[in-house]
C-alpha positions as CSV (number, residue, x, y, z in Angstrom):
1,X,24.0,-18.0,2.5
2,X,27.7,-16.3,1.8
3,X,30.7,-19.0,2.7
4,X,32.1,-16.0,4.8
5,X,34.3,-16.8,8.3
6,X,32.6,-15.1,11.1
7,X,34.3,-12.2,11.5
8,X,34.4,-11.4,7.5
9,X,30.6,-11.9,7.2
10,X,30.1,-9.3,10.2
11,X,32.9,-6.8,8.5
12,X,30.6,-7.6,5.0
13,X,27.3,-6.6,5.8
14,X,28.7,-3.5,8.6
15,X,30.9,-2.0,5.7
16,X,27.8,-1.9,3.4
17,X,26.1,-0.5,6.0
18,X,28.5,2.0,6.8
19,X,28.9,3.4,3.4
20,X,25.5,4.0,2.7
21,X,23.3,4.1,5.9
22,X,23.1,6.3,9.4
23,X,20.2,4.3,10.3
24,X,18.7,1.1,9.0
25,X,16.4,-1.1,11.5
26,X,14.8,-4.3,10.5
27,X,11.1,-3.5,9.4
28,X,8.9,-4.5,12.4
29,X,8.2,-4.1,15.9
30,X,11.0,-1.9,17.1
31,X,9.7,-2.3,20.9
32,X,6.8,-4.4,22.7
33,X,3.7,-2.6,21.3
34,X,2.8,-0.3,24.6
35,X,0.5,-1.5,27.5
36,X,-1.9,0.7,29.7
37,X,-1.7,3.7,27.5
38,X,-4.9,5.4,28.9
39,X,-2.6,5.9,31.6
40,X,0.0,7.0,30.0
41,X,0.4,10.9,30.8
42,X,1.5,11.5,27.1
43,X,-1.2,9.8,25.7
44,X,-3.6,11.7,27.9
45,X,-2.2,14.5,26.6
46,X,-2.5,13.4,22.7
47,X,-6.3,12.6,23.7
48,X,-6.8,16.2,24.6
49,X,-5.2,17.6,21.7
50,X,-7.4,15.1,19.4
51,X,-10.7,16.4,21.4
52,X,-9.5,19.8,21.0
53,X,-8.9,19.9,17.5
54,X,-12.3,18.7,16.7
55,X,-14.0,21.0,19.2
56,X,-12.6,24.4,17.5
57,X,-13.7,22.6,14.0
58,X,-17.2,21.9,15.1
59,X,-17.2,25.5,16.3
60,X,-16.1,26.7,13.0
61,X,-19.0,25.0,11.6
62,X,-16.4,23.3,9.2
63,X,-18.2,19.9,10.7
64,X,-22.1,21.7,9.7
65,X,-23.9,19.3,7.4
66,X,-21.5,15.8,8.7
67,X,-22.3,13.1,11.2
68,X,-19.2,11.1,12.3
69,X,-17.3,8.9,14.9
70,X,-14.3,8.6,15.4
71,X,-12.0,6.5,18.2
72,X,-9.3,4.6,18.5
73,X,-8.9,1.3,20.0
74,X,-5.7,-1.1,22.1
75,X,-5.6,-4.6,21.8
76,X,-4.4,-3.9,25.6
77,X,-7.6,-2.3,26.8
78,X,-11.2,-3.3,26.5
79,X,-12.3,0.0,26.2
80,X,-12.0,2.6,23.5
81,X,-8.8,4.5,24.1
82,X,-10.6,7.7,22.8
83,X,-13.8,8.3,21.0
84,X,-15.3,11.9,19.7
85,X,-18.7,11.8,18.4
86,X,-20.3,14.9,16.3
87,X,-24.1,14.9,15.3
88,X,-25.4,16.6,12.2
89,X,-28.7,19.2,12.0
90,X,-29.8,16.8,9.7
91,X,-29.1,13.4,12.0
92,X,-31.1,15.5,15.2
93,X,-34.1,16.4,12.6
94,X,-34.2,12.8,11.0
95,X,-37.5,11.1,11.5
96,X,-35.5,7.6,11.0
97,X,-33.1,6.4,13.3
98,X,-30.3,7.9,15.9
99,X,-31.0,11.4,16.7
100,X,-27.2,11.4,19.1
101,X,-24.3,9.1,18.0
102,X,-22.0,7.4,20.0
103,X,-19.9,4.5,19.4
104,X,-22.7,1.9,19.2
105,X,-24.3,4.0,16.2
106,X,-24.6,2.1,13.4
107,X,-23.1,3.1,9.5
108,X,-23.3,2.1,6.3
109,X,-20.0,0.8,5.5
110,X,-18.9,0.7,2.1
111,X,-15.7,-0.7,1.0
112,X,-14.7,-1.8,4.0
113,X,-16.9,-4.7,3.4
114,X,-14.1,-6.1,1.6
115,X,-12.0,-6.1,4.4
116,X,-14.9,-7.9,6.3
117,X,-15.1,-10.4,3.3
118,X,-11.4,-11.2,3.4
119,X,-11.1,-11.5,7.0
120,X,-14.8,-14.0,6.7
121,X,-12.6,-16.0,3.7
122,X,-9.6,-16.6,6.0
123,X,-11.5,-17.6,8.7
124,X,-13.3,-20.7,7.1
125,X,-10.5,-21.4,4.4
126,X,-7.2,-19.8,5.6
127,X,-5.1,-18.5,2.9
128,X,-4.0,-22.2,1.4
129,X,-6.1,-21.4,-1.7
130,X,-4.8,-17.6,-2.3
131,X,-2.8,-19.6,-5.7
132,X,-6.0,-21.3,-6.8
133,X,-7.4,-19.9,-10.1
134,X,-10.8,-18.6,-9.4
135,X,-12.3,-21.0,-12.5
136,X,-11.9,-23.2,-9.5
137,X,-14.7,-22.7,-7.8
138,X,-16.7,-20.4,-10.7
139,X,-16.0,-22.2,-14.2
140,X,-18.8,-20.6,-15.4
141,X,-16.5,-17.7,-16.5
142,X,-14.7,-19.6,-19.0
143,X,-17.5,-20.3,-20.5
144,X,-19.4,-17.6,-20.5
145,X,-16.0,-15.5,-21.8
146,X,-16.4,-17.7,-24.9
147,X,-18.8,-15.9,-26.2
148,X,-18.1,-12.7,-26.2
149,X,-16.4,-11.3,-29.7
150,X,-14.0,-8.9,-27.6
151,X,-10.8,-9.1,-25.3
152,X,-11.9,-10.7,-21.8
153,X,-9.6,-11.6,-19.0
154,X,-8.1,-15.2,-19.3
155,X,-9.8,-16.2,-16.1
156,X,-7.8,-19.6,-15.9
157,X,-4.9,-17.1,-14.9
158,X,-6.3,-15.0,-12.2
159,X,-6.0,-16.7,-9.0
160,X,-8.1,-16.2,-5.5
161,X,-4.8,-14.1,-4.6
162,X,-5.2,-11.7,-7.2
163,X,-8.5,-10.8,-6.5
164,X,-8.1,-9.9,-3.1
165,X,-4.8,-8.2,-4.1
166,X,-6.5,-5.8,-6.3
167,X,-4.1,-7.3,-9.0
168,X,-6.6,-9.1,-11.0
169,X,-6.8,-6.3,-13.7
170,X,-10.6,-6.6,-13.8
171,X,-12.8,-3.6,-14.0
172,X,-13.8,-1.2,-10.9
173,X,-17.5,-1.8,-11.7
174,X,-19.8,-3.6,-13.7
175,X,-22.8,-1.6,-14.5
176,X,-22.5,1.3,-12.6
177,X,-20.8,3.7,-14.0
178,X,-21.6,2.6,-18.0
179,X,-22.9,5.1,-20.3
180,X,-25.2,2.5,-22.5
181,X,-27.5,2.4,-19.6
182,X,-30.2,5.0,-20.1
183,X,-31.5,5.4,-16.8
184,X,-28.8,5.2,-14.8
185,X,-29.0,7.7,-12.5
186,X,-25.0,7.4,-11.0
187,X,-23.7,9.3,-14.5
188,X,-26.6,11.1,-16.0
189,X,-25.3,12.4,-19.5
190,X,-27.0,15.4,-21.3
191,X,-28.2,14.9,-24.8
192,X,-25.5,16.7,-26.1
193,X,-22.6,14.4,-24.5
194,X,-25.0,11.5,-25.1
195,X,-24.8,11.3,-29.2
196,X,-21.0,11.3,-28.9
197,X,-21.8,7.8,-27.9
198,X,-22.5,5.4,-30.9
199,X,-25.0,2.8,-30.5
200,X,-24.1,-0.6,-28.6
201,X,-25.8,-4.0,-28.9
202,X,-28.4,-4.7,-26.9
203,X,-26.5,-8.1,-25.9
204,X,-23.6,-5.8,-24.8
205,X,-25.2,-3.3,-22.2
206,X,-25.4,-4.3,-18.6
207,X,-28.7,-5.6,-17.2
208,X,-28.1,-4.7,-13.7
209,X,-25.1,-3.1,-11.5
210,X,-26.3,0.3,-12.0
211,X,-28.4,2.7,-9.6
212,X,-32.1,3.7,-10.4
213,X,-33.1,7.3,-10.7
214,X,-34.8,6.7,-7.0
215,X,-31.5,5.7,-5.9
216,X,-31.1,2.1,-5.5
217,X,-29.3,-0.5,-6.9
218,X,-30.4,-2.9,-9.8
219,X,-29.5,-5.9,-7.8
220,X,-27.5,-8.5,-10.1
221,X,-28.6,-12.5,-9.5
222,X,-25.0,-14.3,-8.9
223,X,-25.7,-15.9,-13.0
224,X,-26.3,-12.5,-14.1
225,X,-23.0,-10.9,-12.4
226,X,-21.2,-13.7,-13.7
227,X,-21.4,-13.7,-17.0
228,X,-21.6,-9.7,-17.5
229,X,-18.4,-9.8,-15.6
230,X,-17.0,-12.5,-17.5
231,X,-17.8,-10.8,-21.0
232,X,-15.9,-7.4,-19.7
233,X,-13.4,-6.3,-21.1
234,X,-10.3,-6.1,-18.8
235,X,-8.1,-2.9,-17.6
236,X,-4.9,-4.4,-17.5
237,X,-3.3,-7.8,-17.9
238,X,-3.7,-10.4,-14.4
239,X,-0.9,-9.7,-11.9
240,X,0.4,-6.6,-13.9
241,X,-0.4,-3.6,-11.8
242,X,-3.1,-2.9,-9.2
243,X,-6.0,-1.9,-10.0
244,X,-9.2,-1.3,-7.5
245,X,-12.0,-3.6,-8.6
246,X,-15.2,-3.9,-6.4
247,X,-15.8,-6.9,-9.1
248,X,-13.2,-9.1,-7.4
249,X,-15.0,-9.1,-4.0
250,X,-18.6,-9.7,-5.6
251,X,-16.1,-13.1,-7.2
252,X,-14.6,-13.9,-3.8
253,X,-17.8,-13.7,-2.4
254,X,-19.3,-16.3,-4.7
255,X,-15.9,-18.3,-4.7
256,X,-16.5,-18.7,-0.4
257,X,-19.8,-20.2,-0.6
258,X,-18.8,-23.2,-3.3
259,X,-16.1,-23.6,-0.8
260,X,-17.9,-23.7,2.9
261,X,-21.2,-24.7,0.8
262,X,-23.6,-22.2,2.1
263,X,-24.8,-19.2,1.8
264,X,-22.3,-16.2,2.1
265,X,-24.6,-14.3,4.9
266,X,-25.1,-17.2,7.2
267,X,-21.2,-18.1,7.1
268,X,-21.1,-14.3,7.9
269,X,-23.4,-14.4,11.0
270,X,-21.5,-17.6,12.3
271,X,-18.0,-17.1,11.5
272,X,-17.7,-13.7,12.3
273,X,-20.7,-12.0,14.0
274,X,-21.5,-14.5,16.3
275,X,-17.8,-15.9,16.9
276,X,-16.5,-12.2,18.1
277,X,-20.1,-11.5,19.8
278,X,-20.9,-8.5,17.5
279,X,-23.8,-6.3,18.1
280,X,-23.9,-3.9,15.4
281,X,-23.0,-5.7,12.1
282,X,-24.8,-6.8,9.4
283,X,-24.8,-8.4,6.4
284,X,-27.7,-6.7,4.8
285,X,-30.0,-3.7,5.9
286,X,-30.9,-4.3,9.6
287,X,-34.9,-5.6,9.3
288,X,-36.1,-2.5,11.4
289,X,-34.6,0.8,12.1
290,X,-33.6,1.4,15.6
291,X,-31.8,4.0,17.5
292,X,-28.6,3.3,16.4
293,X,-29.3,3.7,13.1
294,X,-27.3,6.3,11.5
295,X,-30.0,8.2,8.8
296,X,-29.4,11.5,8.2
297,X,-32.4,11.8,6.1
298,X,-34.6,9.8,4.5
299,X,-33.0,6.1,4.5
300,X,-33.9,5.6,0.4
301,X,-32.3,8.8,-0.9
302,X,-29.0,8.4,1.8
303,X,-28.0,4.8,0.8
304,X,-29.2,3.4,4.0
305,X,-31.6,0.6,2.2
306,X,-31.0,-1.3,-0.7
307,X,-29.6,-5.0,-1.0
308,X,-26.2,-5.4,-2.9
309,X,-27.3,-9.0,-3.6
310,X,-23.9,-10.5,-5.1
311,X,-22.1,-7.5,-5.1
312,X,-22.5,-7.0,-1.2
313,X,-19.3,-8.7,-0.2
314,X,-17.9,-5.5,-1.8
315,X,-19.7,-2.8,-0.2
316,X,-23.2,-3.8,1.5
317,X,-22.5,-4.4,5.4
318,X,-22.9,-2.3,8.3
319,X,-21.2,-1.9,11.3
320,X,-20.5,0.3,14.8
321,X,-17.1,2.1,16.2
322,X,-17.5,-0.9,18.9
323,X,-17.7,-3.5,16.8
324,X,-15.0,-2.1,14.8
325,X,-12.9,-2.4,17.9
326,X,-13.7,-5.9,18.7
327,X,-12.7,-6.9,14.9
328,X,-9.4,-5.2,14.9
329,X,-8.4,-6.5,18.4
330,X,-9.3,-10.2,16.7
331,X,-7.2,-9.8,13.7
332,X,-4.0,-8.0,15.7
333,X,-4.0,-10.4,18.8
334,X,-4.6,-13.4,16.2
335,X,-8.0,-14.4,18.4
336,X,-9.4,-16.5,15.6
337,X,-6.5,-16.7,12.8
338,X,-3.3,-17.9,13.5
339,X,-0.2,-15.6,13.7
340,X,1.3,-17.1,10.6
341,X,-1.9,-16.1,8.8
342,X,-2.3,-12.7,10.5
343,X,1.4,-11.8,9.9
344,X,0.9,-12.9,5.8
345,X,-2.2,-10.8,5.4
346,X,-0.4,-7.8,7.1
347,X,1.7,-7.5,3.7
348,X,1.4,-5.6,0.5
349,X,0.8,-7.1,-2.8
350,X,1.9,-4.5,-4.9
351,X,4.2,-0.9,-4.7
352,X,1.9,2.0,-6.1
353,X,4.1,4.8,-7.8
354,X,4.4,6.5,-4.3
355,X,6.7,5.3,-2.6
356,X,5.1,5.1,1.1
357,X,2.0,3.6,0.1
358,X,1.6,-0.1,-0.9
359,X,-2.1,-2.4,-1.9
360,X,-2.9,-5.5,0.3
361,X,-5.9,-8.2,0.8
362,X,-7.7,-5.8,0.1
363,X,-5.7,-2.9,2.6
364,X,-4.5,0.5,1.5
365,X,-1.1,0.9,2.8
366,X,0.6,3.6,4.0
367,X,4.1,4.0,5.6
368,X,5.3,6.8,8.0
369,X,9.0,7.3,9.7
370,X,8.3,7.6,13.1
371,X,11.9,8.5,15.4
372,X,13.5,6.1,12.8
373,X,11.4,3.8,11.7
374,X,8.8,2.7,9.2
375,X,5.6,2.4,10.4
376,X,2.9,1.0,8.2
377,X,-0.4,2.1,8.8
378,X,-3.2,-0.7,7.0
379,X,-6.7,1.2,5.8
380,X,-9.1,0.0,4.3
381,X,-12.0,2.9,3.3
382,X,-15.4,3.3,2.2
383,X,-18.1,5.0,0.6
384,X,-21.7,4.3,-0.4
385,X,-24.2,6.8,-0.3
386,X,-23.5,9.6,2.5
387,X,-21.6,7.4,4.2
388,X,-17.8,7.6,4.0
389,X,-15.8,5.8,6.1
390,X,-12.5,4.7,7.3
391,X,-10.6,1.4,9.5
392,X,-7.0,1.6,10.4
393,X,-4.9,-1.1,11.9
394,X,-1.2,-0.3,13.3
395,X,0.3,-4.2,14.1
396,X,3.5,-2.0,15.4
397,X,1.8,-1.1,18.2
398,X,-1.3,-3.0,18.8
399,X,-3.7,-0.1,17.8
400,X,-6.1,1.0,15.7
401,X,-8.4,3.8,14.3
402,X,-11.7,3.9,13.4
403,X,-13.4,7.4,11.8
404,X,-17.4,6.4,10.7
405,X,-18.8,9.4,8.6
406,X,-22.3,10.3,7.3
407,X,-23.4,13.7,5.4
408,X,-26.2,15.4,5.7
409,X,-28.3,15.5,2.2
410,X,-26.6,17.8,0.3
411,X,-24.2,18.4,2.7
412,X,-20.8,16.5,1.1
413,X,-18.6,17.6,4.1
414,X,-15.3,15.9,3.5
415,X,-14.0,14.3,7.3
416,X,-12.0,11.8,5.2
417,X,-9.9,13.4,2.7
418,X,-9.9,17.1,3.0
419,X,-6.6,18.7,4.2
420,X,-8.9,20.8,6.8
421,X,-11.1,18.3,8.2
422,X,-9.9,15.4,7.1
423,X,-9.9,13.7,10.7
424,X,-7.5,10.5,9.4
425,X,-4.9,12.5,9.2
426,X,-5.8,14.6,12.4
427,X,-5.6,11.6,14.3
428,X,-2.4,9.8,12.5
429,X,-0.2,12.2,13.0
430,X,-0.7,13.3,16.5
431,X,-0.9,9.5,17.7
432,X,2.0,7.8,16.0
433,X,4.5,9.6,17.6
434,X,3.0,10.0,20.8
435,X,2.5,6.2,21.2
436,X,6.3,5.5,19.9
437,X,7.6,7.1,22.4
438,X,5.7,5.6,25.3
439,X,6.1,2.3,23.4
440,X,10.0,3.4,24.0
441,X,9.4,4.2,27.3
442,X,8.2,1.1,28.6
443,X,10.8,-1.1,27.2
444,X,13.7,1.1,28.7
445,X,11.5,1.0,31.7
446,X,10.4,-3.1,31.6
447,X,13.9,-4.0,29.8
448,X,16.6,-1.6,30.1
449,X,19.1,-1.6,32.8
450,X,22.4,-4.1,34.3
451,X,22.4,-7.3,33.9
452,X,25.1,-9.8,35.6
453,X,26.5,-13.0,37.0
454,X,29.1,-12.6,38.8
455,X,30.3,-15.7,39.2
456,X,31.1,-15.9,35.3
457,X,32.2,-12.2,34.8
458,X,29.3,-11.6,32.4
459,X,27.3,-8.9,32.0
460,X,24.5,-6.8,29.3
461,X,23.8,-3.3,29.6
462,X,20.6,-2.3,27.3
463,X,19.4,1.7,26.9
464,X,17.9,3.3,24.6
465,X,18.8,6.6,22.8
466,X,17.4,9.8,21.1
467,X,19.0,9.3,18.0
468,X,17.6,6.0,16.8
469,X,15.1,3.3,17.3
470,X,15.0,-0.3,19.5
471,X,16.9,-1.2,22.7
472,X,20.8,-0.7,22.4
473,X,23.4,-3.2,23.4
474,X,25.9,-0.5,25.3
475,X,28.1,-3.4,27.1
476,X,28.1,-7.0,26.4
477,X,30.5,-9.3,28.1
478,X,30.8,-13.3,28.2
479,X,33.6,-15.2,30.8
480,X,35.1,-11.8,31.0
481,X,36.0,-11.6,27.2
482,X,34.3,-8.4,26.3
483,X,32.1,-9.1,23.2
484,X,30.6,-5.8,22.0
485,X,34.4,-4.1,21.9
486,X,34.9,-7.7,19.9
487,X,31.7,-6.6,17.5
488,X,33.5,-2.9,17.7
489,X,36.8,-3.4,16.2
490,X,35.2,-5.3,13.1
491,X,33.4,-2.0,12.1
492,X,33.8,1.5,13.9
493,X,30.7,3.3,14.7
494,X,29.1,0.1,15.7
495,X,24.8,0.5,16.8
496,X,24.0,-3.0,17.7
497,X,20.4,-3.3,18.9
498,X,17.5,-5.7,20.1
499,X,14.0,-6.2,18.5
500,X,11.2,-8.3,19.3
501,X,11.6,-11.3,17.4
502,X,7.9,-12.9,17.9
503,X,8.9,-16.4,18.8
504,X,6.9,-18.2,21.0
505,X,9.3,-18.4,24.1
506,X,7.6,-19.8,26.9
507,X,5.0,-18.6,29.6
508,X,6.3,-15.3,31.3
509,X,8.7,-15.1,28.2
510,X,10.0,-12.4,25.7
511,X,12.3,-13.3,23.2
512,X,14.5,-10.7,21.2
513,X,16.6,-10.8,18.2
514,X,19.8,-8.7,17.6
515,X,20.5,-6.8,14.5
516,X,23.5,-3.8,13.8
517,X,24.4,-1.1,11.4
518,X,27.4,1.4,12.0
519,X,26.4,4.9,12.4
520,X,28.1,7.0,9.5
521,X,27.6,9.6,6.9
522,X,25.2,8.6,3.9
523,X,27.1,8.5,0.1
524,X,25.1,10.9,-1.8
525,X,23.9,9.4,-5.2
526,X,23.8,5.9,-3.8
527,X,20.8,3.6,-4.1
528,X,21.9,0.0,-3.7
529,X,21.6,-1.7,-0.9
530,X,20.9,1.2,0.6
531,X,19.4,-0.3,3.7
532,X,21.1,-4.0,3.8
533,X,20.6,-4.6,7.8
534,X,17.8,-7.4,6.9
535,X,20.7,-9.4,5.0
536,X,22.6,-11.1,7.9
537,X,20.5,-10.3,11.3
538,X,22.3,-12.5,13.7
539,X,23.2,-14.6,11.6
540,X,26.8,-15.7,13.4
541,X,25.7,-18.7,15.3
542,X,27.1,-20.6,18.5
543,X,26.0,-24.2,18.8
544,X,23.3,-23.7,16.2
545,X,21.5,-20.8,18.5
546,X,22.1,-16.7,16.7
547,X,24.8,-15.3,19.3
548,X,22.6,-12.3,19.9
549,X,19.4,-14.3,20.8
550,X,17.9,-13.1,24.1
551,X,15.0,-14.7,26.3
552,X,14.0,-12.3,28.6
553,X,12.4,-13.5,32.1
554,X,9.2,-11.2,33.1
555,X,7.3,-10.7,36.1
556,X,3.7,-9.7,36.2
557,X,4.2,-5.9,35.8
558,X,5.9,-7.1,32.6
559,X,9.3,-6.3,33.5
560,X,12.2,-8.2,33.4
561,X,14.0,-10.0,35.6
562,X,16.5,-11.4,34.3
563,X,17.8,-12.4,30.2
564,X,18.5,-15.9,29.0
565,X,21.3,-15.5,26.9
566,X,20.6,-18.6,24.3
567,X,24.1,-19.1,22.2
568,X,26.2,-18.6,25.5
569,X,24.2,-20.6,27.4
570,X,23.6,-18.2,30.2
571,X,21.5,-16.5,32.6
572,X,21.8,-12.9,33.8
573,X,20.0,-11.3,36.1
574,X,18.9,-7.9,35.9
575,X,20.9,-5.8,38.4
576,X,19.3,-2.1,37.6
């Protein structure tokens, strides 16, 4: 805290701001995420374009050969807000499984297992333990690092934290991608690569890990994983710079059940299947194929069977488009975590050389402007076998995308990644948008207007604009002394705004928080404190309340009726 009078610290932080920044929001929720948007005309509209899109791909047979489904999901709605479903030749002439998919079909879900593991660890343990050092719970790896004659990891230093930050420098894999391993049928080398290769110690090569010329995995026993992970040698040193290890989940994985005391898959089932009342998620390959089974060929050669034994946690469940839903609608609205917890895991870990995307427990960051504002966008993918896949979770607005994929033998249609049918990206960047502005919208509509006392000569006018983000103060006066031409005269150019704040005010409550910048021209060259709003938000205080601290009073359509105006100790009620 700067010793600053009150009008020097506002003149402070609005001169920064006015040298360097046009516009500068606090990161967050800009508006209330949006309610009802399946009624929302513009969303219709977005819906119709998404449809659209993939209709004139699947008729340009740029879909031939790839099974997928793809929705997206409202923590407001109990249905899916959209879903489009394509099915493969090779799906319809499977003699295993779904022969149509909808969004009760079942994938295999790769990587985002470790999502599912996370999300299963915070659950029974919280996050308390995310400093622990994994010896903890598996000391095993200490000893077993002891005798190997090479560089291992110093596993007293890697904490639970690490591990699901992808900062734990471990390797990606053990076993499955090393060349010692004669048979292993995930990096066949030719005899002329192969004698580049000089000999290695029997001791040294990896007894399991790897994938059989049939196609399944040489399942690892949790001693076995242990120490050939513990003998590795590491990528980079613990906490240094991410690096994506499916090793660290097979560790979590092991860490949870010394922890809870039982066995990983029945703290799955209870925890987390049964708690949210899923339907299509499993822990390991469903005991008899149904219907909803996604195979788009024979279930041994697509990656369908197989156990994962410790390094399922990783990349071994299954799960639906549905059941998707019901996850990220538990983990946004903070069903079975607390917010504090939710909010925590909704943060990066580490910055990635590009600057708009960031690594999380265990999410894949990304961060878009949208009219203003950053927008982070939390993925986690996938990928085992034919099946690539993808979970998206927006917190700014309450939503989420889910796009399930499955090839065709053969096939390797790219609906992730590819530039023309990746469908990610399809969806993204004709949603955010579309969704920001009826997330604008509603709050002009629910908490823009007049409001007044006339008795006291006080009065707040709130609009919005199309030139920047958040509700803006336009008029602010307290016992007739006019406030906002007060806040005005400190800095020219003054945008003062109002932002969600998140703070549990009370049934039938909203609360808001105030934060400013000063419109001006950017100083080419500059680069610190470029964007230096976060510094003092609200942070002049009257009677120990912020000054621009708002409770606003809702009805049951969610608009407001009136604004508690906490420092001044006032209430004003809404006039227009």
């Amino acid at each position: 805290m700067r010793p600053m009078t009150r009008g020097l610290l506002f003149a402070a932080c609005l001169d920064v701001a006015a040298a360097l920044q046009t516009a500068c929001p606090v990161r967050g929720q800009q508006y209330l995420p949006p309610t009802g948007l399946s009624n929302e005309p513009k969303f219709k509209s977005v819906a119709e374009e998404l449809a659209d899109t993939l209709e004139r791909k699947v008729e340009a047979k740029l879909y031939d050969g790839l099974t997928f489904s793809a929705s997206i999901f409202s923590t407001c709605s109990d249905d899916l807000l959209w879903q489009y479903h394509h099915s493969s030749k090779g799906l319809k002439n499977s003699t295993q499984g779904a022969k149509k998919v909808d969004a009760d079909s079942i994938y295999r879900i790769g990587s985002i297992s470790k999502l599912l593991t996370i999300y299963l660890w915070l659950l029974e343990d919280g996050d308390r333990h995310f400093n622990v050092p994994i010896t903890d719970y598996l000391p095993t790896l200490t000893e077993y690092a002891a005798e190997s004659s090479g560089l291992t990891s110093t596993w007293t230093d890697i904490t639970i934290g690490d591990l699901a930050g992808q900062m734990a420098g471990l390797s990606r894999d053990y076993g499955l991608a090393d060349l010692a391993i004669p048979n292993n049928s995930l990096l066949p080398v030719a005899p002329a690569i192969a004698k580049a290769f000089s000999d290695v110690p029997g001791g040294e090569i990896p007894t399991c890990g790897f994938v059989y010329k049939n196609g399944t995995l040489a399942v690892c026993t949790p001693d076995e994983y242990l120490k050939g992970v513990a003998m590795e040698a590491p990528i980079f040193s613990t906490a240094y710079t991410p690096v994506y290890s499916n090793e660290a989940y097979a560790l979590i994985g092991l860490a949870l059940e010394k922890i809870t005391g039982v066995p990983f898959e029945a703290s799955f089932n209870k925890s987390l299947v049964d708690a949210l009342g899923l339907s299509s998620t499993y822990y390991t390959t469903p005991s008899a194929v149904s219907d909803q089974d996604v195979i788009p060929g024979r279930s041994d050669l697509v990656g369908w069977d197989g156990e994962f034994g410790a390094f399922a946690p990783a990349g071994g469940f299954y799960s639906s488009s549905n059941d998707f839903a019901t996850m990220g609608k538990a983990i946004l609205s903070n069903k079975l975590l607390t917010k504090a917890v939710t909010d925590r895991w909704f943060k990066p870990t580490s910055f990635v050389e590009d600057y708009a995307q960031g690594v999380g427990r265990p999410w894949e960051i990304f961060r878009r402007k949208v009219n203003g504002a950053s927008v982070e966008v939390y993925v986690k993918g996938g990928d085992w076998g034919v099946y690539h896949t993808f979970f998206a979770l927006v917190p700014t607005y309450d939503i989420g995308f889910t796009v399930l994929t499955a090839d065709d033998v053969g096939a390797a249609v790219d609906g992730l990644h590819d530039p023309s049918t990746g469908i990610p990206n399809i969806v993204i960047d004709k949603v955010l948008a579309a969704v920001d502005d009826i997330a604008k919208e509603q709050a002009l509509r629910n908490f823009g207007g007049h409001y007044a006392d006339t008795s006291s000569n006080s009065s707040l006018t709130l609009d919005t604009d199309a030139t920047d983000t958040g509700l803006l103060v336009t008029s602010w006066i307290s016992n007739g002394a006019d406030l906002y031409e007060w806040l005005g005269k400190l800095q020219p150019k003054l945008v003062y705004r109002i932002m969600p704040n998140q703070l549990p005010a009370g049934n039938d409550k909203v609360a808001f928080t105030s934060f400013y910048w000063s419109r001006a021209p950017p100083v080419n060259g500059t680069w610190y404190w470029e964007c230096p709003t976060w510094i003092d938000v609200d942070e002049v205080t009257l009677g120990n309340v912020p000054l621009g601290q708002m409770v606003f009073n809702v009805g049951d359509d969610g608009k407001a009726t009136s604004v508690e105006m906490r420092a001044l100790r006032e209430t004003l009620k809404r006039q227009s």
